[in-house]
mmCIF file of the C-alpha atoms, coordinates in Angstrom:
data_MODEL
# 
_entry.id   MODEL 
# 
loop_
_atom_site.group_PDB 
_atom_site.id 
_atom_site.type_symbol 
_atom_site.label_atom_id 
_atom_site.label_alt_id 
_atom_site.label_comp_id 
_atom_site.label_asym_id 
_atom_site.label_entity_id 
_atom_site.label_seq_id 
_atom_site.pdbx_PDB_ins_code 
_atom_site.Cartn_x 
_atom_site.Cartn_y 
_atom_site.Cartn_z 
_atom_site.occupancy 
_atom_site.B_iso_or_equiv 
_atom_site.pdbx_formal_charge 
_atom_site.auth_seq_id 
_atom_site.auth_comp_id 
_atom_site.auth_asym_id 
_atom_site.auth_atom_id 
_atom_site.pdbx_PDB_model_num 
ATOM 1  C CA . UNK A 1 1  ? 123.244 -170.369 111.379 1.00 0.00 ? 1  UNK A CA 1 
ATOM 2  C CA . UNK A 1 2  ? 121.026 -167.428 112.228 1.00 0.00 ? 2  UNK A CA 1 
ATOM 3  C CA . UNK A 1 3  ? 118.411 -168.629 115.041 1.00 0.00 ? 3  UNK A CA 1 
ATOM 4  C CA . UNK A 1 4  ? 115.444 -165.938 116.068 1.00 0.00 ? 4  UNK A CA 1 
ATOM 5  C CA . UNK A 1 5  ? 116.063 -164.640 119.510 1.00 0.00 ? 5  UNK A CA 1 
ATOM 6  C CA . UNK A 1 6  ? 119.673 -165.956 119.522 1.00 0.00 ? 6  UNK A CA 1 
ATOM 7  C CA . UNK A 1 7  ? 121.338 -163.194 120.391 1.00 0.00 ? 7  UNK A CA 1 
ATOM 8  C CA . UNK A 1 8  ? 121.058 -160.932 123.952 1.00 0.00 ? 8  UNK A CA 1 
ATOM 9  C CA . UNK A 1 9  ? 120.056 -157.745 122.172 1.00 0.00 ? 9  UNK A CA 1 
ATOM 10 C CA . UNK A 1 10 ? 117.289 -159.374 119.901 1.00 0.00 ? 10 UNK A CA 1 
ATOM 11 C CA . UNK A 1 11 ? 115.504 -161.440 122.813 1.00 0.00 ? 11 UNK A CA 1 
ATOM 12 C CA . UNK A 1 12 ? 115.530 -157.751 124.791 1.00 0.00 ? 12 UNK A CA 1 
ATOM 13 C CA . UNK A 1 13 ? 114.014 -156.205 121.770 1.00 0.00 ? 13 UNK A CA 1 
ATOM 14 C CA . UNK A 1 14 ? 111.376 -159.004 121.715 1.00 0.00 ? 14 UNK A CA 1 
ATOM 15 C CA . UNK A 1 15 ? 110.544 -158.831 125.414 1.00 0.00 ? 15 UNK A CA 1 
ATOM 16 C CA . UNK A 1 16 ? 110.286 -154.940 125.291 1.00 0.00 ? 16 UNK A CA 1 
ATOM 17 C CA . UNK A 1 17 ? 107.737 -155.357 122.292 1.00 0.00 ? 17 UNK A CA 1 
ATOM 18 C CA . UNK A 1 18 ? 105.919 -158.126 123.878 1.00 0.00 ? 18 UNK A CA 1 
ATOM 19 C CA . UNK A 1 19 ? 105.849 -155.578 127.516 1.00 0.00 ? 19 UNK A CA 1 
ATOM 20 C CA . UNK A 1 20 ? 104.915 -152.967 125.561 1.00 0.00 ? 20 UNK A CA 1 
ATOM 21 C CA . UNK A 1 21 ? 101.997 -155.011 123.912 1.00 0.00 ? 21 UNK A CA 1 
ATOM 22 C CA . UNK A 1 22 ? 100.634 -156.081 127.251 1.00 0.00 ? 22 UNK A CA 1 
ATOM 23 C CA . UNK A 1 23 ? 100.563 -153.166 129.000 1.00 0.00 ? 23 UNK A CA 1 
ATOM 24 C CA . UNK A 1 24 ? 98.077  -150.979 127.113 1.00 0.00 ? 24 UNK A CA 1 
ATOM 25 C CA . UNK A 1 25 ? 95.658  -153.841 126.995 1.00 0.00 ? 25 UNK A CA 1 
ATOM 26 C CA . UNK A 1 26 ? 95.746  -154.212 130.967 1.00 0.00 ? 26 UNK A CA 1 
ATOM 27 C CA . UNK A 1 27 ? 95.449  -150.413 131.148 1.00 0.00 ? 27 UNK A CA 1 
ATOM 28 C CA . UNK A 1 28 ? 91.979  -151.097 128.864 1.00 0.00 ? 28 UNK A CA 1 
ATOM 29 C CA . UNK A 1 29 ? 90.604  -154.006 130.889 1.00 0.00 ? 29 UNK A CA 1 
ATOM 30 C CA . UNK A 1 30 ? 90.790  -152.234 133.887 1.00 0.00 ? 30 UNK A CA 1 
ATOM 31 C CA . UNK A 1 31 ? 87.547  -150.686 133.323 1.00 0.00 ? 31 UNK A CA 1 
ATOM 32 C CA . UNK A 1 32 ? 85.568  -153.116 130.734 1.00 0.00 ? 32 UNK A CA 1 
ATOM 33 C CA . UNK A 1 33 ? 82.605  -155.039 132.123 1.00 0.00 ? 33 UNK A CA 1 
ATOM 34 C CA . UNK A 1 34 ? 81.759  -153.104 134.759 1.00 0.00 ? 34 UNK A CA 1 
ATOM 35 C CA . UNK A 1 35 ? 78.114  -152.067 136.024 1.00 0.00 ? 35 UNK A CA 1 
ATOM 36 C CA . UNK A 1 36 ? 77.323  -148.316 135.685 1.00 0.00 ? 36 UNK A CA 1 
ATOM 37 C CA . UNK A 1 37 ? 77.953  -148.447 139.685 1.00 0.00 ? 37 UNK A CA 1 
ATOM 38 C CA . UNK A 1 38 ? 80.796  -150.109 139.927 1.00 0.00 ? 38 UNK A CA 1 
ATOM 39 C CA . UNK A 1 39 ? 81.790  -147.665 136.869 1.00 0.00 ? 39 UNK A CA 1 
ATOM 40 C CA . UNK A 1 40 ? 81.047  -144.359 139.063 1.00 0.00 ? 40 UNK A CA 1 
ATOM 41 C CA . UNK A 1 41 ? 82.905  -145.724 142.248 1.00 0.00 ? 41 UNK A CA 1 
ATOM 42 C CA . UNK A 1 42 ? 86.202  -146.429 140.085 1.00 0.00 ? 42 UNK A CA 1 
ATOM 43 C CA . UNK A 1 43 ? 88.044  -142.591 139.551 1.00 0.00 ? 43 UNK A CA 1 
ATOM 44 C CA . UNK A 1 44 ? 90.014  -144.047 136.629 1.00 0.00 ? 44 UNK A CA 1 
ATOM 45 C CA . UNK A 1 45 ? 86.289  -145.026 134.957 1.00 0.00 ? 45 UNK A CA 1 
ATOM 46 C CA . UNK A 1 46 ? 83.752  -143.281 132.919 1.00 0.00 ? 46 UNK A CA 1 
ATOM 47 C CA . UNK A 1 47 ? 80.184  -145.113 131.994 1.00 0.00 ? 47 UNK A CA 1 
ATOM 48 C CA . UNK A 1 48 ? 78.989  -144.290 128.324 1.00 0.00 ? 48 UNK A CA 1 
ATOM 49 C CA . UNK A 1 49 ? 75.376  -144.280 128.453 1.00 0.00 ? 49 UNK A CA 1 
ATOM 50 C CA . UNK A 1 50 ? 73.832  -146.530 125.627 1.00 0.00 ? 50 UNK A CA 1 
ATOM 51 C CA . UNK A 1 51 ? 72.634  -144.759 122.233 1.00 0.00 ? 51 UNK A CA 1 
ATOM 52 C CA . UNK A 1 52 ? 71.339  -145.698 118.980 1.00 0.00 ? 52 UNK A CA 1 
ATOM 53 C CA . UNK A 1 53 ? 73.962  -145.482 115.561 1.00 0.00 ? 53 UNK A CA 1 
ATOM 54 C CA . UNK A 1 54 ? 73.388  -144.047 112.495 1.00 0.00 ? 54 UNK A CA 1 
ATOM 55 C CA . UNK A 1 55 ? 72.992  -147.283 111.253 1.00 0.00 ? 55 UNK A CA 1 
ATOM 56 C CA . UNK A 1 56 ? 69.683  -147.891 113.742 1.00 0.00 ? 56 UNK A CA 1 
ATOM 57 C CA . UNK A 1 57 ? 71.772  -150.812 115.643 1.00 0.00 ? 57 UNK A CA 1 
ATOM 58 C CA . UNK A 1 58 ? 71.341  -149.954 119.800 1.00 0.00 ? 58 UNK A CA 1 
ATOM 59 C CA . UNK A 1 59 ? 74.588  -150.124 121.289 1.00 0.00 ? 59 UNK A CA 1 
ATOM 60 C CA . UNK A 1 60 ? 74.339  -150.976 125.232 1.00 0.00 ? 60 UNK A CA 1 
ATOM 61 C CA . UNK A 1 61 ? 76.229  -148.418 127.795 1.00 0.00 ? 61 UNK A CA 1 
ATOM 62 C CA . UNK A 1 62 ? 79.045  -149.650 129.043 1.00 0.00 ? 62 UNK A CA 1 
ATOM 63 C CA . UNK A 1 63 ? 82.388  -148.511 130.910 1.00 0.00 ? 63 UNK A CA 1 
ATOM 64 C CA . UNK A 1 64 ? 85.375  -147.662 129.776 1.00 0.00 ? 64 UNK A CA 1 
ATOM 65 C CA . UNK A 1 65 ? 88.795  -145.527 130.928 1.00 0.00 ? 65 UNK A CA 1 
ATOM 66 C CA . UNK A 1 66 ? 88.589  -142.044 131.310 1.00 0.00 ? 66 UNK A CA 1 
ATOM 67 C CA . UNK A 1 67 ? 90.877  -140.348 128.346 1.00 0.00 ? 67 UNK A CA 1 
ATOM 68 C CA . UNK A 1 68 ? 94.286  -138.789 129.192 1.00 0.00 ? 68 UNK A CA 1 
ATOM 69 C CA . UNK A 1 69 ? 94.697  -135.219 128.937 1.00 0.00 ? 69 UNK A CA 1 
ATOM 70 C CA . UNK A 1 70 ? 97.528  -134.012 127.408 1.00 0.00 ? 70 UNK A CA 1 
ATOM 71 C CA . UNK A 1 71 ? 100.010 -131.454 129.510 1.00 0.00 ? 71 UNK A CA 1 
ATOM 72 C CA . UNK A 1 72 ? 99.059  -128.836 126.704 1.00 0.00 ? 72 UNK A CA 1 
ATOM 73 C CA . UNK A 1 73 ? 95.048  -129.117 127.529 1.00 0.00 ? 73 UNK A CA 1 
ATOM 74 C CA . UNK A 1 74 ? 95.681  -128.864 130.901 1.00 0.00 ? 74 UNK A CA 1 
ATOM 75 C CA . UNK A 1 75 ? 97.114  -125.810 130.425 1.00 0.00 ? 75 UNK A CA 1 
ATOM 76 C CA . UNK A 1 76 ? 94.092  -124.128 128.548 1.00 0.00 ? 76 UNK A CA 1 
ATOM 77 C CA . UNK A 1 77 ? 91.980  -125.332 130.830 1.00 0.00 ? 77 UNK A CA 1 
ATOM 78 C CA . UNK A 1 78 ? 93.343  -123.306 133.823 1.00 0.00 ? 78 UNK A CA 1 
ATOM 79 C CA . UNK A 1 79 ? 92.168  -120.095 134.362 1.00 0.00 ? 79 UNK A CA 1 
ATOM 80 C CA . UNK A 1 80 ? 94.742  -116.934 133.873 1.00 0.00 ? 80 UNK A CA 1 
ATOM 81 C CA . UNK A 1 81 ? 95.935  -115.190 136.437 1.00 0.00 ? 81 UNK A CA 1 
ATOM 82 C CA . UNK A 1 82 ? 94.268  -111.952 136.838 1.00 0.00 ? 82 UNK A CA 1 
ATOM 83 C CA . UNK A 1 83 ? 91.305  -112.775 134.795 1.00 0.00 ? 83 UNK A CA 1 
ATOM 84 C CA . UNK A 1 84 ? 88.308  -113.715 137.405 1.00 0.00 ? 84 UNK A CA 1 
ATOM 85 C CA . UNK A 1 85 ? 85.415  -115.954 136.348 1.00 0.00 ? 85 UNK A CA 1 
ATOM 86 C CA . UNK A 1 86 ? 82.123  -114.580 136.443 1.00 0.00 ? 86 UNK A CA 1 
# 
């Protein structure tokens, strides 16, 4: 009889997935619930100031993790050799 994680390669399949899971939630609560100061000090933070929605409801500001650029973005976003910035 068949029993869920009964065999070596399924239970390393599960833990990967359940690694996997936690991970990008940790990487999210780094920054959540922090003050606007506490926000500024952290280099891996970036405070969203509060606004108002389309809908009228106020959302408060809060902090959150600074996106990820991508290696191709970075690129653009050098300047070109040669080419001097006025």
């Amino acid at each position: 009889m068949f029993r869920l994680g009964s065999t070596p390669m399924l239970q390393a399949l599960l833990l990967a997935a359940l690694l996997f899971s936690v991970t990008g939630s940790l990487q999210a609560a780094e920054c959540k619930g922090l003050s606007s100061e506490q926000c500024a000090a952290d280099a891996a933070c970036a405070w969203v100031d509060g606004y108002i929605r389309k809908d009228g409801r106020t959302v408060s500001g809060y902090c959150r993790t600074k996106p990820k650029m991508k290696a191709e973005k970075k690129k653009a976003a050098k300047p070109k050799a040669g080419k001097t910035q006025q």
